[in-house]
N, C-alpha and C positions, 0 to 999 in steps of 0.2 A: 264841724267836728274836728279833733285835734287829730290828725295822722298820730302822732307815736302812741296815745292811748287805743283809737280805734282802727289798725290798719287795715282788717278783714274782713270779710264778711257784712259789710254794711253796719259795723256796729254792732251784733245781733250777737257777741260770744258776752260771754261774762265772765271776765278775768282774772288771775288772782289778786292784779292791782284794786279790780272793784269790790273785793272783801276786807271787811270791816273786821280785823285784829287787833285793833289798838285798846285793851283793859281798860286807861285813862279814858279813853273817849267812850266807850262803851258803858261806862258808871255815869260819866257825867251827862251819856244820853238819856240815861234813864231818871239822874236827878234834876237835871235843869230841861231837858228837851220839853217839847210841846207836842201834845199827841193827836192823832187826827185816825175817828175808826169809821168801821161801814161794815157789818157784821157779814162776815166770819174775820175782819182781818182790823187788824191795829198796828198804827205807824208810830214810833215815837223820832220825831225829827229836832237836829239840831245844826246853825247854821258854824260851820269850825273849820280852823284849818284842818285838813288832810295831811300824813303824813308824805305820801305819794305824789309827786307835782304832778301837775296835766289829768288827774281824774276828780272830776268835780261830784262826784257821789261815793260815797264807800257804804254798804249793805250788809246786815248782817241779819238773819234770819232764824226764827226762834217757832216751838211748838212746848206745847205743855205738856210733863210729863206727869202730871196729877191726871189733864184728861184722857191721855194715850200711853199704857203703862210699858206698852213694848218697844221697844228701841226702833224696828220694823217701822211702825205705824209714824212716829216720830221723822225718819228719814222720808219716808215717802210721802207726809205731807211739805215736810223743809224744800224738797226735791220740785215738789210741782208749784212752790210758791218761788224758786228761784224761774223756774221756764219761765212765771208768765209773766216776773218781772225781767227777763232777759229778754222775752217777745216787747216789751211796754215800755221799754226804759228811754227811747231816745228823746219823747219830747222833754223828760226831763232834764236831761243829759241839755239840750240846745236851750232851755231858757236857764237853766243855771251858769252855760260859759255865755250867756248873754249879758248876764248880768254881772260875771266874773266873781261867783259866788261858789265856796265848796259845802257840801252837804252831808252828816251824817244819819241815816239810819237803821233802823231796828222795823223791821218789819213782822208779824205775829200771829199767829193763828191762834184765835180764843174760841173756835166752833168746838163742839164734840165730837163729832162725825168725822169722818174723812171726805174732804171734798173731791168734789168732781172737775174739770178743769174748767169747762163756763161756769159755774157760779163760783169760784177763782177771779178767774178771768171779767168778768161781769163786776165783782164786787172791787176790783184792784184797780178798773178804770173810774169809776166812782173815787176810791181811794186819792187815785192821785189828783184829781180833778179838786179834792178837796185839801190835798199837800200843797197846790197851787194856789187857793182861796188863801190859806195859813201863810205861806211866804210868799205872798203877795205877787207871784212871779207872773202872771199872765197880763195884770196891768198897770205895776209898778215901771215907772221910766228906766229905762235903759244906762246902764252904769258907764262911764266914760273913762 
């Protein structure tokens, strides 16, 4: 892991440099990225430079306001989809500066309900097990 990104905590905060603000990249995640789901939760990933050097992921998380009409319900699930990507993030984090690869996404909750944080949790490691499948990242060679 890079020291100036991660000095703390083992990795484990979620920073401002790891949020995703950039419009530009945020459109074009939504128009060219590739999407990877596992119900209640949808990834749309795309592989691009970062504005931010040294953080090889930028995050940005989303809740529907058609299925959750109160601003409340919206925050609290965005809130517990950031924790358990904050708890889950480093095997990402290590095969992406393996590969010296930077990474945008959009992460999403299309459930109706308000989730609970194991099947969160439960469906997020699926998730990324399957963001891994898609960028090839657990048995693609090693970038030099």
């Amino acid at each position: 892991m890079t020291s100036e990104v991660l000095p703390y905590r083992l990795g484990q905060a979620f920073g401002k440099t790891e949020k995703l603000n950039s419009e530009k990249i945020i459109a074009g995640l939504f128009q060219f990225g590739v999407f990877v789901s596992k119900y209640p939760l949808r990834a749309n990933l795309m592989l691009t430079s970062l504005p931010v050097a040294g953080v090889p992921v930028q995050v940005v998380f989303t809740a529907s306001k058609r299925k959750f009409k109160r601003a409340v319900d919206r925050n609290f699930v965005k809130r517990r989809l950031r924790e358990v990507y904050r708890k889950n993030k480093l095997p990402l984090y290590e095969a992406l500066e393996r590969k010296g690869l930077t990474l945008a996404v959009a992460i999403m909750y299309v459930g109706a309900e308000l989730p609970t944080m194991p099947q969160l949790e439960k469906a997020y490691l699926i998730l990324l097990k399957k963001m891994f499948d898609v960028l090839e990242l657990s048995n693609a060679p090693e970038k030099e």
